[in-house]
C-alpha positions as CSV (number, residue, x, y, z in Angstrom):
1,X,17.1,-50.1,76.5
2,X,20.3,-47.8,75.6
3,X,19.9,-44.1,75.8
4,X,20.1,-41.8,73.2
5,X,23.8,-40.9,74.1
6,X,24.1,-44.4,73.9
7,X,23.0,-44.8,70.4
8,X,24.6,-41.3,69.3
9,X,27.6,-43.0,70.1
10,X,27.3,-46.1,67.9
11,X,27.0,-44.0,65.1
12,X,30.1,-42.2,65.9
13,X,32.0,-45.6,66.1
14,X,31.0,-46.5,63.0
15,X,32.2,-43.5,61.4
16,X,35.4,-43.7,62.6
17,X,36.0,-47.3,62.1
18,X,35.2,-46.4,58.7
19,X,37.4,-43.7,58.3
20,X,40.3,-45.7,60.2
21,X,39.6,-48.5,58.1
22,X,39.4,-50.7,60.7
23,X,35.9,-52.7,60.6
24,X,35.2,-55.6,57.5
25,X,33.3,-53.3,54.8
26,X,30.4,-54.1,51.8
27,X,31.3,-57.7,52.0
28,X,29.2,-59.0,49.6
29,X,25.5,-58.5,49.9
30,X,26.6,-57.1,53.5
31,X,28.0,-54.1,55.1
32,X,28.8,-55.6,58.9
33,X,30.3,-58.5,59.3
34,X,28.9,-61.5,61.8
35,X,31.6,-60.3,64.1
36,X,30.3,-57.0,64.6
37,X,29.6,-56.2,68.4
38,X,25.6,-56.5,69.2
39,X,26.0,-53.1,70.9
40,X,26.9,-52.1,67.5
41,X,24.8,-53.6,65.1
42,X,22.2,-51.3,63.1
43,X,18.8,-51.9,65.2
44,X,16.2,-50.9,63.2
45,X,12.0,-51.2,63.0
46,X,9.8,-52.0,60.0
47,X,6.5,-49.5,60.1
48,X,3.9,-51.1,57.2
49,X,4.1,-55.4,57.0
50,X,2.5,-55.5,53.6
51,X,4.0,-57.6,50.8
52,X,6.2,-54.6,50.4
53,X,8.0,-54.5,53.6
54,X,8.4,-57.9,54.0
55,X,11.0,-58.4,51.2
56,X,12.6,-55.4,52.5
57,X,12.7,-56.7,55.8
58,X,14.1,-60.0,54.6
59,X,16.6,-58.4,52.6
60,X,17.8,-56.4,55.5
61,X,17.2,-59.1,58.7
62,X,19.8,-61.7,56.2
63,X,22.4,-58.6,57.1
64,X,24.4,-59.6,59.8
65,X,24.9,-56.5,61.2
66,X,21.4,-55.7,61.1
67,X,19.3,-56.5,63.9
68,X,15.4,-56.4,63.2
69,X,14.0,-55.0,66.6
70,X,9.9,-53.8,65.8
71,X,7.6,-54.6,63.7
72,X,4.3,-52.1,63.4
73,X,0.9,-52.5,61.1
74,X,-2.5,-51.4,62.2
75,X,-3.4,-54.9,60.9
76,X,-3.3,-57.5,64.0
77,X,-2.2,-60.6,61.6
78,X,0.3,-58.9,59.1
79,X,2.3,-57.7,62.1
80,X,2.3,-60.7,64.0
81,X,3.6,-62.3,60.7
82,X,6.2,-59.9,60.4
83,X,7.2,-60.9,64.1
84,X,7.2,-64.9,63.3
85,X,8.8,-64.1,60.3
86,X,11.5,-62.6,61.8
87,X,11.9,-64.8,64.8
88,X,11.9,-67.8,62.9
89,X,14.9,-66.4,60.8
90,X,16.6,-65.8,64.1
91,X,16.0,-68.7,65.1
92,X,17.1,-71.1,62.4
93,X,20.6,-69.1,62.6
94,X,20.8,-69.7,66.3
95,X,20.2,-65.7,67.2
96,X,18.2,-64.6,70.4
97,X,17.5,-61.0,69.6
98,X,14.4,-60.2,70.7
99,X,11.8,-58.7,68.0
100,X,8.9,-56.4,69.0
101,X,5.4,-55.9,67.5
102,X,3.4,-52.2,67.9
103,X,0.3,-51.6,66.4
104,X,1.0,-47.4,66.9
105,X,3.8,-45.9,64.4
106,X,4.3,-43.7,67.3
107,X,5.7,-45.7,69.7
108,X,8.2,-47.4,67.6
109,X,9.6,-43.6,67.0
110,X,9.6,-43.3,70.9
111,X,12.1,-45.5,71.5
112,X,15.5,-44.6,71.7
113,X,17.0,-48.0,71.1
114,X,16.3,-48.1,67.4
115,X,18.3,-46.5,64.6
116,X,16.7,-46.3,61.8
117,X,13.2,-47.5,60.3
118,X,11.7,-48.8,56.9
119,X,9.2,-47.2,55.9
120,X,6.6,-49.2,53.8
121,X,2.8,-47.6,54.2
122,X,0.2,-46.1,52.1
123,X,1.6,-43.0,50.9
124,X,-0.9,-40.7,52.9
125,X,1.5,-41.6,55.5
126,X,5.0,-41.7,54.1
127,X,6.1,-37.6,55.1
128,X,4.2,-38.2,58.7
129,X,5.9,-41.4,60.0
130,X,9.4,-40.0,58.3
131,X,9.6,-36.4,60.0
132,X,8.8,-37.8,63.0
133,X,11.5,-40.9,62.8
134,X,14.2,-38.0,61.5
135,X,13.2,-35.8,64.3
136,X,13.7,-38.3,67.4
137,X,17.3,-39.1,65.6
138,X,16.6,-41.6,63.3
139,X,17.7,-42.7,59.8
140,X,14.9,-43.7,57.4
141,X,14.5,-45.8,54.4
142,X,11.3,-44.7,53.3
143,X,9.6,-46.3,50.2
144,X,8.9,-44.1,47.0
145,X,7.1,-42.1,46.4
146,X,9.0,-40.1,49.2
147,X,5.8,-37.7,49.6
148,X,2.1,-37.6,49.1
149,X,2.6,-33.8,48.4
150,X,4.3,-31.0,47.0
151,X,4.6,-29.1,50.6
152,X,5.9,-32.7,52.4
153,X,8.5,-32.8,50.3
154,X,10.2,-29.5,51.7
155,X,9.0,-30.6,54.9
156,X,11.1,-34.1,54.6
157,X,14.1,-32.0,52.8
158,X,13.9,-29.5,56.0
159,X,13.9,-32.2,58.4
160,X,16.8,-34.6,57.3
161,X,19.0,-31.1,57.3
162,X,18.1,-30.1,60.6
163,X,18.5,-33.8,62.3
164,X,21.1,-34.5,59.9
165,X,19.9,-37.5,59.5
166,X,20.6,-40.2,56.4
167,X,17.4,-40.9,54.1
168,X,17.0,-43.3,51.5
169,X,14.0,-43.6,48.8
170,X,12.8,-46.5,47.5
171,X,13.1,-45.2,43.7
172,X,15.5,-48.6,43.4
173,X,15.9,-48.4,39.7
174,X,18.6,-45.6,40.4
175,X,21.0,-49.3,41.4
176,X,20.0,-51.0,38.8
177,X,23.3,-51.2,36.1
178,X,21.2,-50.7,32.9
179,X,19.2,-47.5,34.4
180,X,22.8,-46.0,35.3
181,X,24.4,-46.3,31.9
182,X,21.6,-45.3,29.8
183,X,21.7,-42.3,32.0
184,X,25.0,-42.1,31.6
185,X,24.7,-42.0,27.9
186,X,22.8,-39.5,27.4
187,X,24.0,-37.2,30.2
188,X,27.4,-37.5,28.5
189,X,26.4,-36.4,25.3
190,X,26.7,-39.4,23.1
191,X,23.1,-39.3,21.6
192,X,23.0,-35.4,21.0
193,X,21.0,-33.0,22.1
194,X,17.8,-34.3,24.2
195,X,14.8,-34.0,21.3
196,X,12.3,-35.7,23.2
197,X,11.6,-37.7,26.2
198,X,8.6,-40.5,27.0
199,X,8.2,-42.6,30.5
200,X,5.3,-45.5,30.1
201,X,3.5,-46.1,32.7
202,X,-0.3,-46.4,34.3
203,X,-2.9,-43.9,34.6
204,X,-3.4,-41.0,37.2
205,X,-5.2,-41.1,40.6
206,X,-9.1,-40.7,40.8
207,X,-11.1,-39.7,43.9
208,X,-12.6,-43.1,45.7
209,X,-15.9,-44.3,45.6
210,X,-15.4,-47.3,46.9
211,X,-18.9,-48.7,48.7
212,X,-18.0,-49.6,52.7
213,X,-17.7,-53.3,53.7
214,X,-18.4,-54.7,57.2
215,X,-14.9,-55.1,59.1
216,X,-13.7,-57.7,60.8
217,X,-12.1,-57.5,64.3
218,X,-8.1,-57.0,63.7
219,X,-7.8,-53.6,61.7
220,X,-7.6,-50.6,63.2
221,X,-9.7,-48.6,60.2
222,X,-9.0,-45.3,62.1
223,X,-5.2,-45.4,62.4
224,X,-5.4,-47.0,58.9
225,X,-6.9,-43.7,57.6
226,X,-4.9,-41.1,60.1
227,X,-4.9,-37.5,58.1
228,X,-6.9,-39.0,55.3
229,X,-10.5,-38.1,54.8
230,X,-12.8,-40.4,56.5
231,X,-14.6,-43.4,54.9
232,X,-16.0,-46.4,55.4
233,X,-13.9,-49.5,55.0
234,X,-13.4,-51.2,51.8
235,X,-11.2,-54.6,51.5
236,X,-9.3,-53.0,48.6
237,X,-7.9,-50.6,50.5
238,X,-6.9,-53.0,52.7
239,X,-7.2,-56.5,52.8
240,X,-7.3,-58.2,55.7
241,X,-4.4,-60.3,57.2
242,X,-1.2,-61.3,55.3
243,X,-1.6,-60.9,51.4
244,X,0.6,-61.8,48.2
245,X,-0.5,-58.7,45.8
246,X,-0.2,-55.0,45.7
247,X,-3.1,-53.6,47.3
248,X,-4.8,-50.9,45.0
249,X,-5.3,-48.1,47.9
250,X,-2.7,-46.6,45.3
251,X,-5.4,-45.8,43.1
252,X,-7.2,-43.4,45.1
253,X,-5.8,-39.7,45.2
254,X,-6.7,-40.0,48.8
255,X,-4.2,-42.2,49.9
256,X,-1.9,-42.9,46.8
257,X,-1.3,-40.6,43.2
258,X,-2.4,-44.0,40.8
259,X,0.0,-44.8,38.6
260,X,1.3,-41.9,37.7
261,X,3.3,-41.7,41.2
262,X,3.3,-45.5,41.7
263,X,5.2,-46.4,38.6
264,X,6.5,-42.8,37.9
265,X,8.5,-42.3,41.2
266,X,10.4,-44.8,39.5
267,X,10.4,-43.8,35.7
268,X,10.0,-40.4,35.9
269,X,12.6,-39.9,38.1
270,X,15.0,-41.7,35.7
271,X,14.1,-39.5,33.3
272,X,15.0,-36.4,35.8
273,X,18.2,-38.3,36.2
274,X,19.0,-38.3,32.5
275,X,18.5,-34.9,32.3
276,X,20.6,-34.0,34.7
277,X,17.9,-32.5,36.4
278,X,16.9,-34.6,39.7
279,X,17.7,-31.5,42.1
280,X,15.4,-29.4,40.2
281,X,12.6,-29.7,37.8
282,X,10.4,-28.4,35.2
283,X,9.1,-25.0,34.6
284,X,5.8,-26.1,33.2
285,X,3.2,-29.0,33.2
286,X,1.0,-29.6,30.2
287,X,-2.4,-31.3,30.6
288,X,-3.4,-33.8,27.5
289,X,-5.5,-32.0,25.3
290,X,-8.3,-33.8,25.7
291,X,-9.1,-33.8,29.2
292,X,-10.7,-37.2,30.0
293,X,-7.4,-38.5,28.4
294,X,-5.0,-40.6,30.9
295,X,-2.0,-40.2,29.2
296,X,-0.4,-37.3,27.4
297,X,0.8,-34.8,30.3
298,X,3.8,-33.4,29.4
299,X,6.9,-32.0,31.7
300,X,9.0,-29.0,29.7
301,X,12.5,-28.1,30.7
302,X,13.7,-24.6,30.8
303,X,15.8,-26.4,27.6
304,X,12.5,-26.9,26.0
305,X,12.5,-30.4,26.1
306,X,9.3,-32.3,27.2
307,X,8.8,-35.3,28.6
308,X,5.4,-37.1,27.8
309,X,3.2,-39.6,30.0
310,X,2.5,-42.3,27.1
311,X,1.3,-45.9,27.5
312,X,3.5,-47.9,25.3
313,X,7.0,-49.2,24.8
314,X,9.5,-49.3,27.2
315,X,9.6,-47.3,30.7
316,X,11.7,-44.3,29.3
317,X,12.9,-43.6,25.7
318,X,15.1,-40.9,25.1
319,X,15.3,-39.5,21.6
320,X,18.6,-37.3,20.9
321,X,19.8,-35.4,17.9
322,X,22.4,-38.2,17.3
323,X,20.9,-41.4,18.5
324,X,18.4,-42.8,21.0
325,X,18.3,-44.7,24.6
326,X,15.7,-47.2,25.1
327,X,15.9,-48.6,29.3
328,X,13.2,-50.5,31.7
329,X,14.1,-52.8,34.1
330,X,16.0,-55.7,32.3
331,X,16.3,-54.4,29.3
332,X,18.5,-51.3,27.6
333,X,19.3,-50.5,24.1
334,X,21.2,-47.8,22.9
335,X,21.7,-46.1,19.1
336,X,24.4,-43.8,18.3
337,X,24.8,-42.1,14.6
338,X,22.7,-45.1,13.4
339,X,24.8,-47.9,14.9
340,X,23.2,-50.2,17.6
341,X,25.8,-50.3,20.7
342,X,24.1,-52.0,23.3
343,X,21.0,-54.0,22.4
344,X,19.0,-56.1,24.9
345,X,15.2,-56.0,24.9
346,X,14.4,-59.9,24.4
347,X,16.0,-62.9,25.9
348,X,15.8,-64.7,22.2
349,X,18.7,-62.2,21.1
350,X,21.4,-64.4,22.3
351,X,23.2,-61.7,24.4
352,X,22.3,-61.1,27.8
353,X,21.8,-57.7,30.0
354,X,25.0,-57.8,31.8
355,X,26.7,-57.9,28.6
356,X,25.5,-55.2,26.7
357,X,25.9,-52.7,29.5
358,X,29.6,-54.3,29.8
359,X,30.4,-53.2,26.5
360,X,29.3,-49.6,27.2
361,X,31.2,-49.8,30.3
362,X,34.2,-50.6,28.2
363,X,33.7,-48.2,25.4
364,X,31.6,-44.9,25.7
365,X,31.8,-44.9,29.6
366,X,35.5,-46.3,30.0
367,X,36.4,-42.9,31.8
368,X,32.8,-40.7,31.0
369,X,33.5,-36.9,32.1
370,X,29.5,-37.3,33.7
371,X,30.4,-40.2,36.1
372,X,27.0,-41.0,38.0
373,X,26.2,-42.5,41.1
374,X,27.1,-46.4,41.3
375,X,25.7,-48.8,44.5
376,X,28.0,-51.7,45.3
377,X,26.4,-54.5,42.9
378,X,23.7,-52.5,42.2
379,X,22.2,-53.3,45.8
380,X,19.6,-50.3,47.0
381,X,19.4,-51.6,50.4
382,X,23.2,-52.1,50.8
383,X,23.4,-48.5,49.3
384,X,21.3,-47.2,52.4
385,X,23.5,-49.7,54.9
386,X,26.6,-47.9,53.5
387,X,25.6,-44.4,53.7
388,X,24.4,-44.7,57.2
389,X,27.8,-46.2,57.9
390,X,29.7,-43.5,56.4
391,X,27.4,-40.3,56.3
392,X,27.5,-39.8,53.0
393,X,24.3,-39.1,51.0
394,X,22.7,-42.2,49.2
395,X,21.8,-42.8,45.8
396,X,18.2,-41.6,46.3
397,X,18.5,-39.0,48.9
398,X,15.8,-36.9,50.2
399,X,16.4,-33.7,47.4
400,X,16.1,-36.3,45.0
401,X,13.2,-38.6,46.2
402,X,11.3,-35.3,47.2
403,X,12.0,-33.6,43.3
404,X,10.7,-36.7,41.9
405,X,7.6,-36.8,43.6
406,X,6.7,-33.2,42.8
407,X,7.2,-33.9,39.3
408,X,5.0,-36.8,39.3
409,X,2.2,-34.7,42.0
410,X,2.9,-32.3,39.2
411,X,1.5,-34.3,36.7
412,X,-1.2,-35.4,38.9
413,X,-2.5,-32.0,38.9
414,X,-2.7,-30.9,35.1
415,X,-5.0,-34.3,34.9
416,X,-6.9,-33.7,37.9
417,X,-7.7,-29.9,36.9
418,X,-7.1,-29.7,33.3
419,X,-5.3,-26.9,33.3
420,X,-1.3,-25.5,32.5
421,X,1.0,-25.1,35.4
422,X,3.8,-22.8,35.4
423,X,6.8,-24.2,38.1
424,X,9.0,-22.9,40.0
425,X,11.6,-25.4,40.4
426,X,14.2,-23.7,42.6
427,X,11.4,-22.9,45.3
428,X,8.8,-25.6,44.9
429,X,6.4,-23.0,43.8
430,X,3.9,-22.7,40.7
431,X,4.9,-19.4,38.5
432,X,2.9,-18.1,35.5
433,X,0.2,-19.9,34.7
434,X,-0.5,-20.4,38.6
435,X,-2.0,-23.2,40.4
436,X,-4.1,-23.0,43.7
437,X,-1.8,-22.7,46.4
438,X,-4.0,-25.4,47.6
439,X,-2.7,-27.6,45.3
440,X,0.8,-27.7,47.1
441,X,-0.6,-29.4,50.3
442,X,-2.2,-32.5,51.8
443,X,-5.2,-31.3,54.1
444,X,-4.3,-33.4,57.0
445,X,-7.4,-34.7,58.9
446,X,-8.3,-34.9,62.4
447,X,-5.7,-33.9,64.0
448,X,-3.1,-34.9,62.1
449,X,0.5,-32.8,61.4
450,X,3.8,-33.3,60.5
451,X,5.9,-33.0,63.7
């Protein structure tokens, strides 16, 4: 096992060789080449071996500069999965490295041989398991949303600057080429002035009720829960062994924000992106006036210009003084002054994706004054790879993963309590009208803290 000297070191070869241009770079779908060094290949360990993780962890393992080195779920079967998974792959490419399985988060963060982790959990544990990898040195690609809470998402901003440490979220539709331009569209000017704003997606978290269920040997229930309050254990929270779905723990304000942060870490945060606001935020939160309602929150900008929870057409749709953007993944179309420039929402239209966002490459964002952030092919993961290469902030750094999910716990709030809330977006606090102070945190449970 190196030291942490050791390991400190690897990253400061990289950087040079980077900078000297010496080592083979963002090959395709890579970012080290099969003739990188073991000793200097990225080791890193996989914490959560749901469905989530393991196409993450298949994504990165087919990185040859990537070595997979731990696996970790509280469930017995999904981790050795993960390991057989892993050494089979290693195996059928003639590689011996060595992959090990923990059942305890906290001792994959122990050890000093591993650079960064991927973090795939419930999201009661995402700001936990990430302080604690940034604060024993290492780099983290935690899934979205970044944070359960408001106050976590200070706490994970804090933490990456002290370390200096590279973090990437998992809001991936920040790579994706149709996102980017119709960002890029509107952040440019070419549809006016913002009017009005809607992101479609599910309904907000509710408190769980779920009846307990007998458990079966092979889950530790306990560590499962960690700071969350206790329960008995129901199968969808957690369903036993290796699984093919989503499971719905995301429902359930105790461990997961419903929909609202599920599917609007990712839309949402587009929409922040669009306006040119993903390092800051709203000043106020609007509940739906009717208060049983599950859509109809609203975000205002100091600009005035709300953004509204709805549950129809496409993720976001962006309605300017001049024209209109329409994106979700797939699919974009874009309206200026009443003629259609980009236009690809069905497959029968005889045009595909990639062309349409081609033709706005090569017209209105040829040479755009607002350039935005572009991944090599549009590849999240590679995007991470890189940065950690090179030091350089990702696409979906921790400022930006952290904004977007207080604007989605935001939300959250106004339909749990019905109420306006007035925001502080420079200081993550609520202004005029106020919310609980409360409100801002996660009330960690037995024992539990962020290191």
């Amino acid at each position: 096992m190196n030291s942490l000297p050791a390991r400190q070191d690897r990253r400061s070869f990289l950087k040079a060789s980077l900078a000297a241009g010496a080592a083979p770079f963002l090959l395709p779908g890579r970012v080290w080449s099969a003739e990188t060094a073991p000793s200097e290949k990225l080791r890193m360990a996989f914490i959560g071996n749901g469905i989530q993780n393991g196409g993450l962890m298949r994504t990165f393992m087919s990185n040859e500069g990537v070595v997979v080195a731990a696996v970790c779920d509280v469930d017995k079967n999904r981790r050795e999965n993960a390991q057989k998974v892993v050494q089979d792959y290693y195996q059928s490419k003639g590689r011996t490295e060595k992959v090990d399985v923990y059942k305890d988060f906290r001792e994959v963060i122990a050890r000093k041989d591993i650079d960064a982790v991927c973090i795939a959990t419930p999201d009661h544990w995402h700001a936990i398991i990430t302080v604690a990898a940034l604060n024993s040195g290492k780099d983290v690609y935690c899934e979205k949303p970044l944070v359960h809470s408001i106050e976590e998402g200070v706490a994970v901003i804090d933490a990456v600057k002290r370390n200096n440490r590279i973090l990437q979220t998992g809001s991936m539709q920040r790579s994706s080429k149709e996102f980017r331009a119709a960002c890029e569209v509107v952040r440019n000017g070419y549809i006016g002035d913002v009017k009005s704003v809607t992101c479609s997606f599910g309904v907000p978290a509710v408190d769980c009720d779920l009846p307990e269920e007998p458990l079966e040997p092979g889950l530790d229930w306990e560590l499962w829960q960690g700071p969350a309050p206790r329960r008995g254990y129901n199968s969808i929270l957690s369903p036993r062994g290796v699984h093919n779905h989503f499971p719905l723990w995301r429902l359930y304000r105790e461990y997961g924000g419903g929909y609202v942060t599920d599917w609007g870490a990712h839309h949402l945060d587009i929409a922040q992106w669009a306006l040119g606001m993903d390092e800051s935020g709203p000043v106020k939160v609007l509940p739906p006036s009717d208060p049983k309602a599950t859509h109809g929150a609203q975000l205002v900008y100091a600009n005035g210009v709300a953004v509204t929870h709805v549950d129809h057409g496409l993720g976001v749709e962006i309605q300017g003084s001049e024209g209109s953007v329409r994106v979700d993944r797939g699919k974009i179309e874009v309206i200026v002054k009443g003629q259609t420039l980009a236009s690809f929402v069905d497959k029968s239209s005889g045009t595909s994706l990639d062309r349409e966002v081609a033709k706005l490459d090569s017209t209105l964002l040829k040479d755009p004054k607002v350039r935005l952030y572009r991944t090599e092919k549009g590849n999240h993961l590679v995007d991470f790879l890189t940065s950690v290469r090179s030091r350089q902030k990702p696409c979906t750094h921790e400022i930006i993963g952290a904004r977007s999910a207080t604007v989605c716990n935001l939300m959250n709030l106004v339909y749990q309590h019905g109420k306006p809330i007035g925001w502080n977006p420079a200081n993550f606090t609520f202004a005029e009208p106020a919310g609980d102070p409360a409100w801002l945190k996660y009330a960690y449970q037995n024992g539990w803290k962020l290191a």
